[in-house]
C-alpha positions as CSV (number, residue, x, y, z in Angstrom):
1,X,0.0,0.0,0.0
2,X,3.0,2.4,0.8
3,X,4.8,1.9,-2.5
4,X,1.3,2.3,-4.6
5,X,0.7,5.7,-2.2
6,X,4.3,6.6,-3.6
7,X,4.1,5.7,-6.9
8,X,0.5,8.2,-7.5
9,X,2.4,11.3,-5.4
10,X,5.3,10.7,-7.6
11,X,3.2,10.6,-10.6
12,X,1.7,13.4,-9.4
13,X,4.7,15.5,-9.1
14,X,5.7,14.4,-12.4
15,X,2.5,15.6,-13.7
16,X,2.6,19.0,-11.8
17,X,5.7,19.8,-13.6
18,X,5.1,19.0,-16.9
19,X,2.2,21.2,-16.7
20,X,3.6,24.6,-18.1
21,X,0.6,26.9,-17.3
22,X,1.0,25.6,-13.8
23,X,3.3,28.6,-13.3
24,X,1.0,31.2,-14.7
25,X,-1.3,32.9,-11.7
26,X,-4.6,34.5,-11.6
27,X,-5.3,38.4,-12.9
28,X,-8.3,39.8,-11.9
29,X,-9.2,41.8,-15.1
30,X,-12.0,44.2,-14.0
31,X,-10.3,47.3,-13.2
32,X,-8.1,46.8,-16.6
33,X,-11.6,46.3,-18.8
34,X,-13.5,49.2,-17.3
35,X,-10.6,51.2,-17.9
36,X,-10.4,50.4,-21.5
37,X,-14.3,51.5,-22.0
38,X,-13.2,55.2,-22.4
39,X,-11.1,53.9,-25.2
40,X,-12.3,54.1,-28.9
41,X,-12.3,50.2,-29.4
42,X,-12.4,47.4,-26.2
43,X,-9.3,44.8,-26.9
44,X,-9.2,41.7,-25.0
45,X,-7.0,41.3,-21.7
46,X,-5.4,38.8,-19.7
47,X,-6.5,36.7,-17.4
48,X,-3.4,35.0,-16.4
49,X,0.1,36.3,-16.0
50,X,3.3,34.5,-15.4
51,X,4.2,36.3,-12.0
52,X,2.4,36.9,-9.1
53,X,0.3,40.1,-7.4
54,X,0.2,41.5,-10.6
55,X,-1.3,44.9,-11.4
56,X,-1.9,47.1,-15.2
57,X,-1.2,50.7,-15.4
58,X,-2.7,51.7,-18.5
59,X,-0.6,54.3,-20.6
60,X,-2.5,57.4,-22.4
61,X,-3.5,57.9,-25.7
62,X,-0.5,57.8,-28.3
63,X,-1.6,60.9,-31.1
64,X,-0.7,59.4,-34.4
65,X,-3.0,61.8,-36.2
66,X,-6.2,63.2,-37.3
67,X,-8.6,59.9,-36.5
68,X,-6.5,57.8,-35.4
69,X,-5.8,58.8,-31.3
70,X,-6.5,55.7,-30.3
71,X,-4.8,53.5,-32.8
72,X,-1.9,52.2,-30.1
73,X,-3.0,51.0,-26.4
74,X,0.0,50.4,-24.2
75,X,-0.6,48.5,-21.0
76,X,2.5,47.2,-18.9
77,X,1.9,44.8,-16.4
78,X,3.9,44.4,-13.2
79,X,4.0,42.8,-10.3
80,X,3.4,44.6,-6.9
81,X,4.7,42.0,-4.3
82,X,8.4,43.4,-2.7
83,X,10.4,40.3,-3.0
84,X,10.5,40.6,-7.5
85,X,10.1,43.1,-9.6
86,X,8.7,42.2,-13.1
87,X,7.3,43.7,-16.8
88,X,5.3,42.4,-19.0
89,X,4.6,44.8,-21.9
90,X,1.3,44.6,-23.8
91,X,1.0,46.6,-27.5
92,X,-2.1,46.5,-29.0
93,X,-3.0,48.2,-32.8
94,X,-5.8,48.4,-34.2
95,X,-6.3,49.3,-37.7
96,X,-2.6,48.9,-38.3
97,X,-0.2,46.6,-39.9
98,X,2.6,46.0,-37.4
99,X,6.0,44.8,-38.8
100,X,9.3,44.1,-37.1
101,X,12.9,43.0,-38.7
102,X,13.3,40.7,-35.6
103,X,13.0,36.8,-37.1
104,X,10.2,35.1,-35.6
105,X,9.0,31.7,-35.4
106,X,5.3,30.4,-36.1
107,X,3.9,29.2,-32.7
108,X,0.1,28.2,-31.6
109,X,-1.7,29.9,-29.3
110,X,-4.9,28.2,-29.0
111,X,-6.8,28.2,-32.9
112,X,-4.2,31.3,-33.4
113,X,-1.1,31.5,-35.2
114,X,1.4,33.6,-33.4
115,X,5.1,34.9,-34.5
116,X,7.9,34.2,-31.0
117,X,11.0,35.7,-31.1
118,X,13.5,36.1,-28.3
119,X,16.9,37.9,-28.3
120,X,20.5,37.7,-26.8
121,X,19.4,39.9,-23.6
122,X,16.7,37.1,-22.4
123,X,13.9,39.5,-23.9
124,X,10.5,37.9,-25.6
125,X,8.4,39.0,-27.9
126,X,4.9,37.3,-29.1
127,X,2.9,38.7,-31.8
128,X,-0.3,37.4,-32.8
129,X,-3.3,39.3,-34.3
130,X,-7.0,38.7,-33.9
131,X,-9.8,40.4,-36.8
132,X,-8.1,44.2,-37.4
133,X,-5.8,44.1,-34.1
134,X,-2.5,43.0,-33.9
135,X,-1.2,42.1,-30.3
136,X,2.1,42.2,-28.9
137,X,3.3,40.6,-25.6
138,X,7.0,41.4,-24.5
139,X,8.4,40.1,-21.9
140,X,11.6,42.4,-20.4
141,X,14.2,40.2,-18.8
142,X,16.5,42.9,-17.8
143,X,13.3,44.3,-15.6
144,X,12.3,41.1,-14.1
145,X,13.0,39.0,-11.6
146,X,10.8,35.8,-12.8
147,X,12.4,33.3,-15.2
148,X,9.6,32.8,-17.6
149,X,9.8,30.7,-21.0
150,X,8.2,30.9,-24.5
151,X,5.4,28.7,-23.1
152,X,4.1,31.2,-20.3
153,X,3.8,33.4,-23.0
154,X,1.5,31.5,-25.2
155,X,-0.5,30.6,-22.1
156,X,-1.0,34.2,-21.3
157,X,-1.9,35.0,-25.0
158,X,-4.2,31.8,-24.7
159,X,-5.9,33.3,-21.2
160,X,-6.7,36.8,-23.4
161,X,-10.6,37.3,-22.9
């Protein structure tokens, strides 16, 4: 009986860490979504993040020019516990084809096709675009704290609502 109760919390283990979303953690939304209805379009919004206690600040309007004030939305999420710091960058266009000379790979994200790319510093970038917006996740090594990996970034791009 002891070796089968060992065998299922080893398996168990096992299981726990295989599970890549397993890292990602709970983001209440609400404040980030109300905020966004004074914008001229609603995107969607994570629901996950790969770091704890984290919190949006919402960056103004960028002015690109007659009509199109609210082309850009920039909303960096960090974490607000003491022990790490953390940034998570979120780009969102709407309207407007984003390119980038970085080389990116074709990844999933759910029924999506995304672009990943990472560099020399650590830093990741996912691109993916939904209808007329184009979203950009990056994550900023240099200002973090938390090791994350390709896959929490596709799991938070999966957890967008």
């Amino acid at each position: 009986m002891k070796k089968w109760l060992s065998m299922v919390s080893m398996l168990v283990l096992i299981l726990a860490g295989c599970n890549s979303s397993g890292s990602l953690y709970d983001y209440d939304n609400t404040k980030l979504k109300e905020e966004l209805e004074e914008r001229d379009f609603q995107p969607r919004v994570p629901t996950k993040l790969p770091f704890d206690e984290g919190q949006a600040d919402l960056n103004p309007s960028i002015e690109l020019g007659e009509g199109q004030d609210d082309t850009v939305i920039m909303i960096d999420f960090t974490s607000s516990g003491e022990a790490d710091r953390n940034l998570l960058g979120l780009e969102i266009v709407k309207d407007v084809e984003v390119d980038s000379d970085m080389e990116y790979e074709t990844v999933d994200i759910g029924e999506l096709k995304g672009q990943f790319a990472d560099n020399e510093a650590g830093n990741m970038v996912l691109n993916w675009k939904e209808g007329n917006i184009n979203y950009t996740l990056s994550y900023y090594k240099e200002q973090s704290d938390t090791e994350i990996t390709k896959e929490h970034l596709i799991e938070t791009a999966k957890s967008f609502e």
